[in-house]
Gaussian input, Z-matrix of N, CA and C with variables (Angstrom, degrees):
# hf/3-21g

backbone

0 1
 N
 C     1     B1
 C     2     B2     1     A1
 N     3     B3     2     A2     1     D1
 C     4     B4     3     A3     2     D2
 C     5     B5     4     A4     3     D3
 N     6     B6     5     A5     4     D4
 C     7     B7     6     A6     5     D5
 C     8     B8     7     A7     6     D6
 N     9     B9     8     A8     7     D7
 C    10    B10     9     A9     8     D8
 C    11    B11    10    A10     9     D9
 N    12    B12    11    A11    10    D10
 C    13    B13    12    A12    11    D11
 C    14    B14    13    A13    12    D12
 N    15    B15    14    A14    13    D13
 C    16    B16    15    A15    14    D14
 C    17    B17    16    A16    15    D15
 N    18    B18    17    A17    16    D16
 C    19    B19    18    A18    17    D17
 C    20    B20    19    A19    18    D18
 N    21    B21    20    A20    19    D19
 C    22    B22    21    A21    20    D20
 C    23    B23    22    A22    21    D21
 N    24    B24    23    A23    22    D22
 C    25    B25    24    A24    23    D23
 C    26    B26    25    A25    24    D24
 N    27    B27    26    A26    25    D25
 C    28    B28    27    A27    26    D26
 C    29    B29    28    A28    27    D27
 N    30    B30    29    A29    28    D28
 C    31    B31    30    A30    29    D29
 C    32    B32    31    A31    30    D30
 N    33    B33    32    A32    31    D31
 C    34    B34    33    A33    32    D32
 C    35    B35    34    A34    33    D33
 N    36    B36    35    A35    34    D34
 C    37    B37    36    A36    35    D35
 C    38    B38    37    A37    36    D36
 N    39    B39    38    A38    37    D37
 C    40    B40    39    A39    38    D38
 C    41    B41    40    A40    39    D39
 N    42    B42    41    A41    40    D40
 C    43    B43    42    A42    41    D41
 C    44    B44    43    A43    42    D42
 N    45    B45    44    A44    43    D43
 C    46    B46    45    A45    44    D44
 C    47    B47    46    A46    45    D45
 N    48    B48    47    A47    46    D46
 C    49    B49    48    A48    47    D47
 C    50    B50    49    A49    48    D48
 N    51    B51    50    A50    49    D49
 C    52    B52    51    A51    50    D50
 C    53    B53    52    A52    51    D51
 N    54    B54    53    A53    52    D52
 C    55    B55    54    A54    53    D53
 C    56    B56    55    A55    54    D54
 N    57    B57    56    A56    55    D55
 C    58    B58    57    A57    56    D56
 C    59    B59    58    A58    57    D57
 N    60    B60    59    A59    58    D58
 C    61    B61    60    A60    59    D59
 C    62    B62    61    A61    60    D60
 N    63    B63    62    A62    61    D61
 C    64    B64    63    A63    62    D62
 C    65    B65    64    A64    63    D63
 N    66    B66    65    A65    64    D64
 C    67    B67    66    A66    65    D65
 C    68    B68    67    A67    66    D66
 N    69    B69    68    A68    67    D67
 C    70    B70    69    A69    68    D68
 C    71    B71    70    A70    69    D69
 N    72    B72    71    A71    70    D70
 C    73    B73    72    A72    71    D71
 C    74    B74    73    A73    72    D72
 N    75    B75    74    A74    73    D73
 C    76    B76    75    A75    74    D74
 C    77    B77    76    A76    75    D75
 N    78    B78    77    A77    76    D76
 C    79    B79    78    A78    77    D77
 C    80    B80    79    A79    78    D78
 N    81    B81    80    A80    79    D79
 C    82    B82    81    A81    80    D80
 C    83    B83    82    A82    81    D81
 N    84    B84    83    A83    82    D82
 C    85    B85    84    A84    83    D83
 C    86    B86    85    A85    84    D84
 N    87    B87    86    A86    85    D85
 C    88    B88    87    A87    86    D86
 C    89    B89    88    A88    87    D87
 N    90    B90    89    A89    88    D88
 C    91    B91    90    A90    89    D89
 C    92    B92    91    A91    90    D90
 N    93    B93    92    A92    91    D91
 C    94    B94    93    A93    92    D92
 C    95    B95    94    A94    93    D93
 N    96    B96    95    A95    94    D94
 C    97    B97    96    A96    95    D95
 C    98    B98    97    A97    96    D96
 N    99    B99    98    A98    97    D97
 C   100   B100    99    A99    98    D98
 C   101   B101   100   A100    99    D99
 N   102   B102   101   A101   100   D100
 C   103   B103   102   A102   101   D101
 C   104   B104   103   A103   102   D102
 N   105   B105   104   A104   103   D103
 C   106   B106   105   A105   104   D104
 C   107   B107   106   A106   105   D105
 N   108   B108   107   A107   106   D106
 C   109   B109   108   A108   107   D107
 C   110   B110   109   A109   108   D108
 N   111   B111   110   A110   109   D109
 C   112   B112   111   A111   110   D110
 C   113   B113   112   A112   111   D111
 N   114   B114   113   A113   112   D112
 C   115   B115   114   A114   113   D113
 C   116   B116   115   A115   114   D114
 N   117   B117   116   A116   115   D115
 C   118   B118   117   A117   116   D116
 C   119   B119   118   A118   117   D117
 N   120   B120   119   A119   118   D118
 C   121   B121   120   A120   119   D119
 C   122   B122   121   A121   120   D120
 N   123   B123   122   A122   121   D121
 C   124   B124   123   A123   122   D122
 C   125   B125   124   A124   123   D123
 N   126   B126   125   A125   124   D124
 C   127   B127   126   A126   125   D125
 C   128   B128   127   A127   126   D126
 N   129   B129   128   A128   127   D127
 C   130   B130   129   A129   128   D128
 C   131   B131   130   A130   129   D129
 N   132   B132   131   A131   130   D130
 C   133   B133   132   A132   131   D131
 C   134   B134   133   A133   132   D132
 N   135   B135   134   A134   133   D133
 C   136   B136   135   A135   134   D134
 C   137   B137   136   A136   135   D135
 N   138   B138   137   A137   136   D136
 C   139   B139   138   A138   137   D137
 C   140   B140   139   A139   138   D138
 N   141   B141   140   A140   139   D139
 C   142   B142   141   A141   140   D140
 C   143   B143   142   A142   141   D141
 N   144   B144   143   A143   142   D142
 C   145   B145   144   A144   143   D143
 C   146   B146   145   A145   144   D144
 N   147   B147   146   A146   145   D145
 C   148   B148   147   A147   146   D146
 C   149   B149   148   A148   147   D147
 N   150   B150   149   A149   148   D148
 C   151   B151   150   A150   149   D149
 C   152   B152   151   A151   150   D150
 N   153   B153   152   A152   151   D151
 C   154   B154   153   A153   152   D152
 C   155   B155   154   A154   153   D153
 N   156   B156   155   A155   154   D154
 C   157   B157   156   A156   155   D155
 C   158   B158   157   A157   156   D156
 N   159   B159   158   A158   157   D157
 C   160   B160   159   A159   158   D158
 C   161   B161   160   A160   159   D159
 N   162   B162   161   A161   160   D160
 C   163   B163   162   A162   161   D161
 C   164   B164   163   A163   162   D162
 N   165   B165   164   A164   163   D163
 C   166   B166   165   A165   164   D164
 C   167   B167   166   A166   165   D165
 N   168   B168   167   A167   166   D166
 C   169   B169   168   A168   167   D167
 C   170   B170   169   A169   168   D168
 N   171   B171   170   A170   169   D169
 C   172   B172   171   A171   170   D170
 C   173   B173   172   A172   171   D171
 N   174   B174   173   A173   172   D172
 C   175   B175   174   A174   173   D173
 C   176   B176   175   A175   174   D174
 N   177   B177   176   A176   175   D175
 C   178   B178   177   A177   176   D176
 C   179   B179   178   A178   177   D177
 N   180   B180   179   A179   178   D178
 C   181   B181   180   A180   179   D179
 C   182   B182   181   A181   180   D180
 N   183   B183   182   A182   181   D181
 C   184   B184   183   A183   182   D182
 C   185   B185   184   A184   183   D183
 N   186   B186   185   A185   184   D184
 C   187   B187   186   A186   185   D185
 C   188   B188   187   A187   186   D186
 N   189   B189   188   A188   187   D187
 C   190   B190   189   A189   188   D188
 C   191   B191   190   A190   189   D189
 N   192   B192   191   A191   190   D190
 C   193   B193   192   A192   191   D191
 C   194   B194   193   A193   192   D192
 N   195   B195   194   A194   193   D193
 C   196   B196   195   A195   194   D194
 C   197   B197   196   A196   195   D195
 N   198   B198   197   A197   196   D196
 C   199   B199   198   A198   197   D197
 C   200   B200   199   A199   198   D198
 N   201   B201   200   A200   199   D199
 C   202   B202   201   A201   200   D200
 C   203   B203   202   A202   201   D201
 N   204   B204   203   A203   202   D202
 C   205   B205   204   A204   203   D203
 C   206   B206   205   A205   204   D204
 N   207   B207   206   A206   205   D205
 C   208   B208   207   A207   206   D206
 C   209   B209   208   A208   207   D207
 N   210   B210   209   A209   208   D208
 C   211   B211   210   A210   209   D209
 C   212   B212   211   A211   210   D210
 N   213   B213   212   A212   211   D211
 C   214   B214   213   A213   212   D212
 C   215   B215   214   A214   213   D213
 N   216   B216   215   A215   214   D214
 C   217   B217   216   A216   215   D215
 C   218   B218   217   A217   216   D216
 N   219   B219   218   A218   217   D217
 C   220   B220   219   A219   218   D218
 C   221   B221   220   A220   219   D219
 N   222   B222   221   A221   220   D220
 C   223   B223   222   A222   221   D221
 C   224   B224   223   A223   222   D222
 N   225   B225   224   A224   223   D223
 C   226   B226   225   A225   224   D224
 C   227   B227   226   A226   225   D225
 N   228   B228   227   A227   226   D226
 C   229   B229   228   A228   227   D227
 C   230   B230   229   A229   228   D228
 N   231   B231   230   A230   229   D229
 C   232   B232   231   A231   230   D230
 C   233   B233   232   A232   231   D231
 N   234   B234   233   A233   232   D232
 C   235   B235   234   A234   233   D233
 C   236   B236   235   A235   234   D234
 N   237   B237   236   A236   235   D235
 C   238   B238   237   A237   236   D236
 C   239   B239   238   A238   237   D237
 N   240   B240   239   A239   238   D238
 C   241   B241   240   A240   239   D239
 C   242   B242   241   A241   240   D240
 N   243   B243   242   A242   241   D241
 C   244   B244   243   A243   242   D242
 C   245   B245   244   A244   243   D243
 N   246   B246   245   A245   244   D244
 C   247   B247   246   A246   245   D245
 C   248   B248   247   A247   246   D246
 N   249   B249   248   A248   247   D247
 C   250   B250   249   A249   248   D248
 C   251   B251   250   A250   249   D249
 N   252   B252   251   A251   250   D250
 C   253   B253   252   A252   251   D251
 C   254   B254   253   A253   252   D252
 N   255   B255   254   A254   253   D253
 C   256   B256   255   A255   254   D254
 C   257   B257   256   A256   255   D255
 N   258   B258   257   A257   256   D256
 C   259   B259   258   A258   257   D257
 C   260   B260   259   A259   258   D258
 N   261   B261   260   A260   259   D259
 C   262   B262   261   A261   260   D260
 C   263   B263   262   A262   261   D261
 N   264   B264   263   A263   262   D262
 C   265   B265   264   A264   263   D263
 C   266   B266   265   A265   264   D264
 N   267   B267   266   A266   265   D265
 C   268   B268   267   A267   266   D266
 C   269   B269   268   A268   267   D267
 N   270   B270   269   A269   268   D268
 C   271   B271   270   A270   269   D269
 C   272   B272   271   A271   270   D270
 N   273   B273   272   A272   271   D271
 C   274   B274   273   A273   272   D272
 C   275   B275   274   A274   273   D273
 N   276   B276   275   A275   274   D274
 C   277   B277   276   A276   275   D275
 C   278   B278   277   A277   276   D276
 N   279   B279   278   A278   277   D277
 C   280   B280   279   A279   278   D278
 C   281   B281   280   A280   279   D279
 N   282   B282   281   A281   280   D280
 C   283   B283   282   A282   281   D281
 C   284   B284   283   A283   282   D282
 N   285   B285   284   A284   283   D283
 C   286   B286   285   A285   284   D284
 C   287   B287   286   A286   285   D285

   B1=1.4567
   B2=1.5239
   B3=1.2401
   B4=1.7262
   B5=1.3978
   B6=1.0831
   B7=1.7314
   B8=1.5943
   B9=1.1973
   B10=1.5509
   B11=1.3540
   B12=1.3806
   B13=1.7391
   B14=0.8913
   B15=1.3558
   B16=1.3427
   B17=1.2971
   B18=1.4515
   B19=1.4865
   B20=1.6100
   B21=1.5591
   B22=1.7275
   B23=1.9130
   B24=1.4544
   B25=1.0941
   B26=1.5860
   B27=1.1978
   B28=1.5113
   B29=1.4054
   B30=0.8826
   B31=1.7109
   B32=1.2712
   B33=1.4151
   B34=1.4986
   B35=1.4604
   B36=1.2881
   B37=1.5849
   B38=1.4026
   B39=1.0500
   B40=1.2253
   B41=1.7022
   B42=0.7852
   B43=1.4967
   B44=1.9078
   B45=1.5897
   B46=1.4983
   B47=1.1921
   B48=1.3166
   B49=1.6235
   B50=1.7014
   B51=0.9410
   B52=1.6769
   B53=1.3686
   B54=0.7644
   B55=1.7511
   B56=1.3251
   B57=1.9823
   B58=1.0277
   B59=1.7214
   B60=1.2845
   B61=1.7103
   B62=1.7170
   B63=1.6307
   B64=1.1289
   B65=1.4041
   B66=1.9057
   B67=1.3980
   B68=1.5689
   B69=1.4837
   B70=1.5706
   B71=1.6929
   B72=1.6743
   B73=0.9018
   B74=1.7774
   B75=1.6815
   B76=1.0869
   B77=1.5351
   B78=1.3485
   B79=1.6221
   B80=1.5956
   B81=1.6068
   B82=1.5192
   B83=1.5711
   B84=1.5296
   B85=1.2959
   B86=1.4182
   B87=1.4939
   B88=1.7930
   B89=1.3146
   B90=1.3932
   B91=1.3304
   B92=0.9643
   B93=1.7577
   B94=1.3148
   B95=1.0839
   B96=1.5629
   B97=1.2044
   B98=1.7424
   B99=1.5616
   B100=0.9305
   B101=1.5273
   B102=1.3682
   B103=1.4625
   B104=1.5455
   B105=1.2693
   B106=1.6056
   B107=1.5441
   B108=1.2738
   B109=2.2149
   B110=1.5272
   B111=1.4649
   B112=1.6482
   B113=1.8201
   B114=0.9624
   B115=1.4325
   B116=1.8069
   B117=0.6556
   B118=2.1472
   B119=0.8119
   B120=1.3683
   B121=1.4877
   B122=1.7490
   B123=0.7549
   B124=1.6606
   B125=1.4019
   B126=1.2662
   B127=1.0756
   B128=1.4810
   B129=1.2959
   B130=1.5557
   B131=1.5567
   B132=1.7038
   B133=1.0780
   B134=1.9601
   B135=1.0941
   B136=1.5516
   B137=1.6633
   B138=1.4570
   B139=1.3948
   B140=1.2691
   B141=1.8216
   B142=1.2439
   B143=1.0167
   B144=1.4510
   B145=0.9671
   B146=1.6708
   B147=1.5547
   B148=1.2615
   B149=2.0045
   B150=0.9378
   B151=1.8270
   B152=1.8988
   B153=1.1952
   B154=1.3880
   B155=1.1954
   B156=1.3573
   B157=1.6082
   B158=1.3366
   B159=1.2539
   B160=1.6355
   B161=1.1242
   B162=1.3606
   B163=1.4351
   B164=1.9107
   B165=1.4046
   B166=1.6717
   B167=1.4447
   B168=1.2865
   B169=1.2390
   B170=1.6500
   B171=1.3594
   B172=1.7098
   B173=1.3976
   B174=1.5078
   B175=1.1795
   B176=1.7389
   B177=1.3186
   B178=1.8101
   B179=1.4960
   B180=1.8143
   B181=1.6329
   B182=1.2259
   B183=1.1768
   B184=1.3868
   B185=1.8871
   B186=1.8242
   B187=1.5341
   B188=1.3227
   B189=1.5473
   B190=1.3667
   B191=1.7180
   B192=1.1454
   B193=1.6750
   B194=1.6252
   B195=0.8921
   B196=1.3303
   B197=2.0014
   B198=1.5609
   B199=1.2508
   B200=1.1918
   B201=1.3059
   B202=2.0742
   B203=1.1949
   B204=1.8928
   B205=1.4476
   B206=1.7044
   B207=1.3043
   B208=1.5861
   B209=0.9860
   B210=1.5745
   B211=1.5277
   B212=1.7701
   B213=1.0415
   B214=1.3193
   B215=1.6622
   B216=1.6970
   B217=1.6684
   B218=2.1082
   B219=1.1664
   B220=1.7095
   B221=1.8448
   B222=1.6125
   B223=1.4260
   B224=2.1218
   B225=1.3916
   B226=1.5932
   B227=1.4740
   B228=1.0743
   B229=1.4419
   B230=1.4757
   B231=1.4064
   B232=1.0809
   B233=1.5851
   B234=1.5003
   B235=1.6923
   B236=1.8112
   B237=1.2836
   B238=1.2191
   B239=1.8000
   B240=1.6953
   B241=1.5020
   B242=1.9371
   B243=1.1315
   B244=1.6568
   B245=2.1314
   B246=1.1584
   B247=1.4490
   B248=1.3439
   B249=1.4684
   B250=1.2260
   B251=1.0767
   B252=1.5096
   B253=1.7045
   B254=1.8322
   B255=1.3867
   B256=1.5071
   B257=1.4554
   B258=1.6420
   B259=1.2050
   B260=1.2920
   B261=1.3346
   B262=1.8982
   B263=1.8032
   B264=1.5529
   B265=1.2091
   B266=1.4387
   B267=1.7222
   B268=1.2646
   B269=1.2495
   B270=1.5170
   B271=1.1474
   B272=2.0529
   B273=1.4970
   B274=1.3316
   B275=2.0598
   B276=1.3724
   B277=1.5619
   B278=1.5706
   B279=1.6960
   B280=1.5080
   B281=1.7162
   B282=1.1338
   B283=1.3808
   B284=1.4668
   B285=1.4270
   B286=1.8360
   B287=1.7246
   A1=107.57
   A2=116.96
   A3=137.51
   A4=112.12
   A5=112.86
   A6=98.67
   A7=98.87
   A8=158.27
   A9=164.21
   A10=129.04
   A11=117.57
   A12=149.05
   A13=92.99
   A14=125.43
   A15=159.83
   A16=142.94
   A17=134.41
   A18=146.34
   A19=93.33
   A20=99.04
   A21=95.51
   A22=104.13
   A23=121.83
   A24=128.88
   A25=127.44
   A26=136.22
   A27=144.08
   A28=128.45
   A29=124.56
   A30=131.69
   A31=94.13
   A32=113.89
   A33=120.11
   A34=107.98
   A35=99.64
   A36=126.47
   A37=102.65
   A38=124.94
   A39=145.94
   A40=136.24
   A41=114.63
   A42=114.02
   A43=107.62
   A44=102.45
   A45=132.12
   A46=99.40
   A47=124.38
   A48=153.37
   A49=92.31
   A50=119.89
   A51=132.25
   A52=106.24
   A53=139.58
   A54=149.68
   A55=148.94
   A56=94.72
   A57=110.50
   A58=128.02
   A59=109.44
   A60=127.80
   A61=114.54
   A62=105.78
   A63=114.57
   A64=108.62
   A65=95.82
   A66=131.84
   A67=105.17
   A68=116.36
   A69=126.14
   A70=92.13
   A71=119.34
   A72=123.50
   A73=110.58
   A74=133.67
   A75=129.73
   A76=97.68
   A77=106.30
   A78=108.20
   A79=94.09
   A80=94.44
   A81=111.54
   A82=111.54
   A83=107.83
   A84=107.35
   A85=121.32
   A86=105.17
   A87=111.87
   A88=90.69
   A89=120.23
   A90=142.46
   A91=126.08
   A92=143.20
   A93=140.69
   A94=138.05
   A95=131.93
   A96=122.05
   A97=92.76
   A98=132.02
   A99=132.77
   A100=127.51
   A101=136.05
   A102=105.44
   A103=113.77
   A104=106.07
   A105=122.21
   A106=109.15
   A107=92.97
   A108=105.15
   A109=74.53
   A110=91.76
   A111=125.37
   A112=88.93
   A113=134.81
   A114=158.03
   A115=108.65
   A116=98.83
   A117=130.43
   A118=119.82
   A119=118.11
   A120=150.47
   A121=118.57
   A122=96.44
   A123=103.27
   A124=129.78
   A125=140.98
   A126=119.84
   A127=129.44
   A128=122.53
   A129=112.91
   A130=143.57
   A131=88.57
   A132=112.26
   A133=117.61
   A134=124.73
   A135=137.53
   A136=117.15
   A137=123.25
   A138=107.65
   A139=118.88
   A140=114.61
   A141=119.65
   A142=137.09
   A143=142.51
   A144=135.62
   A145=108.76
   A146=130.93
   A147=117.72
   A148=77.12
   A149=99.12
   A150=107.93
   A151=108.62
   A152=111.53
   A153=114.86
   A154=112.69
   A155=110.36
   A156=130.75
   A157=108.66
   A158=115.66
   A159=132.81
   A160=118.47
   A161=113.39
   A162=133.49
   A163=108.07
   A164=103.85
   A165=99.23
   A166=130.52
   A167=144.25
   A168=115.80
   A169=95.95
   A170=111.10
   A171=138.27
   A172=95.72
   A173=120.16
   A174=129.02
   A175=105.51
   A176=103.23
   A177=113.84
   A178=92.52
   A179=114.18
   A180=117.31
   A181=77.94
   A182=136.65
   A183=130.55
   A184=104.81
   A185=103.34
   A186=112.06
   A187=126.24
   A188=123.10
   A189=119.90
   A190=100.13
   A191=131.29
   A192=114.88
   A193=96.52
   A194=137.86
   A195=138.12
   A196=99.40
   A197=111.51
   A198=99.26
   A199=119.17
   A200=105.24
   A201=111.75
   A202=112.18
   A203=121.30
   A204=99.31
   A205=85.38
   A206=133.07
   A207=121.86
   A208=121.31
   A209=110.60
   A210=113.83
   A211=122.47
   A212=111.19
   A213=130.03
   A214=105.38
   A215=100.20
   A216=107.82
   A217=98.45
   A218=86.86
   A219=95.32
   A220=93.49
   A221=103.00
   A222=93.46
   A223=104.30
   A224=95.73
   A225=89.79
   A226=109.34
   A227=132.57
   A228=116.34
   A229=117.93
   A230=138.71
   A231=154.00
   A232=78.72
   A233=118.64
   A234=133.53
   A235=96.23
   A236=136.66
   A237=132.01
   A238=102.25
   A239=106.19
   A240=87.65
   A241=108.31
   A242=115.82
   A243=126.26
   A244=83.14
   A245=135.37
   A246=112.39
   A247=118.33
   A248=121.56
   A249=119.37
   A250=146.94
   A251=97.50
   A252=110.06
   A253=125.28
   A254=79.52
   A255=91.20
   A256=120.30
   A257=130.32
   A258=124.49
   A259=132.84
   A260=112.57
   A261=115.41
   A262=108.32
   A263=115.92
   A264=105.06
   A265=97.59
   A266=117.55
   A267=133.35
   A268=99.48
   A269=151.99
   A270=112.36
   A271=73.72
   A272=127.42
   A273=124.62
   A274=95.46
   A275=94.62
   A276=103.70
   A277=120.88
   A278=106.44
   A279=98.08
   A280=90.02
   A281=97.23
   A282=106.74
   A283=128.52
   A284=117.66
   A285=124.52
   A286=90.57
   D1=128.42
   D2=173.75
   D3=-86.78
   D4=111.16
   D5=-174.51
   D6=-110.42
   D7=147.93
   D8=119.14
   D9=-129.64
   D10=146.76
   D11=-138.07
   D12=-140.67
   D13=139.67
   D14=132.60
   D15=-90.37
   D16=64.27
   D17=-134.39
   D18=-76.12
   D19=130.60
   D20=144.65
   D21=80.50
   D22=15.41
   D23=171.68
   D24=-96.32
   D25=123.52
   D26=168.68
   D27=-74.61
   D28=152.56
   D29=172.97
   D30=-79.44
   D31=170.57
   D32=163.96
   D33=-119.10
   D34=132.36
   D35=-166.74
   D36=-87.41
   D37=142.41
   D38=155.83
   D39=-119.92
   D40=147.05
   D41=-158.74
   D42=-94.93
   D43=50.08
   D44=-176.89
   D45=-106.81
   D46=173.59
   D47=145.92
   D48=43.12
   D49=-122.65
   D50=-169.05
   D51=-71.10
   D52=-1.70
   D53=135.11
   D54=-67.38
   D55=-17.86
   D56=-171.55
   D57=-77.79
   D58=5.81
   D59=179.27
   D60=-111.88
   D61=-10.50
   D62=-175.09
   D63=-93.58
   D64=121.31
   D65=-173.77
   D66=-86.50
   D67=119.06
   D68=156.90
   D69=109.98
   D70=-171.97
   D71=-166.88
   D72=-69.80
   D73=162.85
   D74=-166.37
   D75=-84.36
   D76=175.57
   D77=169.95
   D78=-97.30
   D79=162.47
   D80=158.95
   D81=-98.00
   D82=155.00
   D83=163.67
   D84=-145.54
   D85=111.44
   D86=-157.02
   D87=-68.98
   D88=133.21
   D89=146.94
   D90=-107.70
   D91=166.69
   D92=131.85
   D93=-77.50
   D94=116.64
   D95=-152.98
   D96=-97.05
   D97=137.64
   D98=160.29
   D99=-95.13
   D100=132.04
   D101=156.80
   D102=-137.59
   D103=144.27
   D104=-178.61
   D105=-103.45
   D106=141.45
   D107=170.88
   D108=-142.25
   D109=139.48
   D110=172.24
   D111=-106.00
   D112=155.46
   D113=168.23
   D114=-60.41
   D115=-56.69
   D116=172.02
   D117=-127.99
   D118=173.91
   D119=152.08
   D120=-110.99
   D121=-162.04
   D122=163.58
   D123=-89.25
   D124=137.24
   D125=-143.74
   D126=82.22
   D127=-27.15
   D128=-147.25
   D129=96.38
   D130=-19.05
   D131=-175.40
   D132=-50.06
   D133=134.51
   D134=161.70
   D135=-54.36
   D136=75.52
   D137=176.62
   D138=-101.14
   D139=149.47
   D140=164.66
   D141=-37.78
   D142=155.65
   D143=-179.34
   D144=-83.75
   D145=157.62
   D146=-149.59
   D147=-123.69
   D148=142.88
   D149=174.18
   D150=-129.92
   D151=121.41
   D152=164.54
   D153=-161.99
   D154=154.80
   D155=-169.17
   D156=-79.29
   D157=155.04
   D158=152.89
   D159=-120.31
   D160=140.04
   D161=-173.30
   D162=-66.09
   D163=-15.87
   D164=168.41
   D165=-79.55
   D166=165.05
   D167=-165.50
   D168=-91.94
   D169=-38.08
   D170=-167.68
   D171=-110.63
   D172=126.32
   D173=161.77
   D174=-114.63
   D175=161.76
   D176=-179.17
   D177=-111.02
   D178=-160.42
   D179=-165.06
   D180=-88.79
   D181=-39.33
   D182=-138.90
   D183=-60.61
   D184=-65.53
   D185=156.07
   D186=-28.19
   D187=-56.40
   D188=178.26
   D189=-60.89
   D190=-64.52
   D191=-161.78
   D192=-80.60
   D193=42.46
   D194=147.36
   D195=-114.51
   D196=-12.14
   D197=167.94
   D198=-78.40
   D199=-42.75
   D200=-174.06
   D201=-88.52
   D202=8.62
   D203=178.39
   D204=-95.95
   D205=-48.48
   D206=168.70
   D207=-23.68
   D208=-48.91
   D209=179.47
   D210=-62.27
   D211=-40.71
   D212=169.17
   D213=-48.71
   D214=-54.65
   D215=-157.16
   D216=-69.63
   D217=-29.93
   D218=-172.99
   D219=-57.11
   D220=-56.95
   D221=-141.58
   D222=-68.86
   D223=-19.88
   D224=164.85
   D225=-72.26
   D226=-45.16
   D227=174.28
   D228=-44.49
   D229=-34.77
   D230=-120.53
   D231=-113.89
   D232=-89.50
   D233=173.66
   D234=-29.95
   D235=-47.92
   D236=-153.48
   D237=-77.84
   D238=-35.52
   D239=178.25
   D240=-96.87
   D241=-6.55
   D242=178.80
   D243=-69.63
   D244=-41.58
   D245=173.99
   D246=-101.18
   D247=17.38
   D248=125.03
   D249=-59.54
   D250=-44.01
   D251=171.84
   D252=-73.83
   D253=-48.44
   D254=-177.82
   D255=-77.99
   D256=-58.00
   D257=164.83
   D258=-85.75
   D259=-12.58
   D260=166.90
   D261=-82.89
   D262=-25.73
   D263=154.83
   D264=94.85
   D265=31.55
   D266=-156.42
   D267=-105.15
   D268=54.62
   D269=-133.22
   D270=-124.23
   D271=-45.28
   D272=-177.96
   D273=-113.65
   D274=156.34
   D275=158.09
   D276=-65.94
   D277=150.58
   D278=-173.97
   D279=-132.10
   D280=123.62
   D281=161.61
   D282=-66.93
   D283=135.07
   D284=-165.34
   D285=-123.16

């Protein structure tokens, strides 16, 4: 597992969608950008690296491995209902 942070970084705003009424210059909003690569998956499989923000500006180690164990916990949730759907054949309710 690859863990790296980026303290004190913003998105870039644009004056689109939920921005689009807002008069004068945009705000900034310091975030931390995190990103995780796990080595594998299951299988063997090659996965992406996963990137998401935190609402802190400064994160410690502690924050980051509370990022990639979520991340981890998500992506079995994720595989757990994709073989619900897909191989249990769960995909609508059936009335009895």
């Amino acid at each position: 597992m690859v863990t790296q942070a980026w303290h004190r970084v913003h998105p870039r705003l644009t004056h689109r969608a939920a921005w689009l009424d807002h008069e004068g210059e945009l705000p900034l909003f310091e975030r931390t950008l995190i990103r995780l690569e796990v080595d594998r998956l299951s299988k063997d499989q090659a996965a992406p690296a996963a990137w998401s923000w935190s609402s802190k500006t400064v994160v410690d180690d502690v924050d980051i491995d509370r990022a990639w164990q979520a991340f981890l916990r998500r992506f079995d949730l994720e595989q757990t209902f994709r073989l619900f759907k897909q191989t249990l054949d769960c995909t609508r309710t059936r009335l009895r």
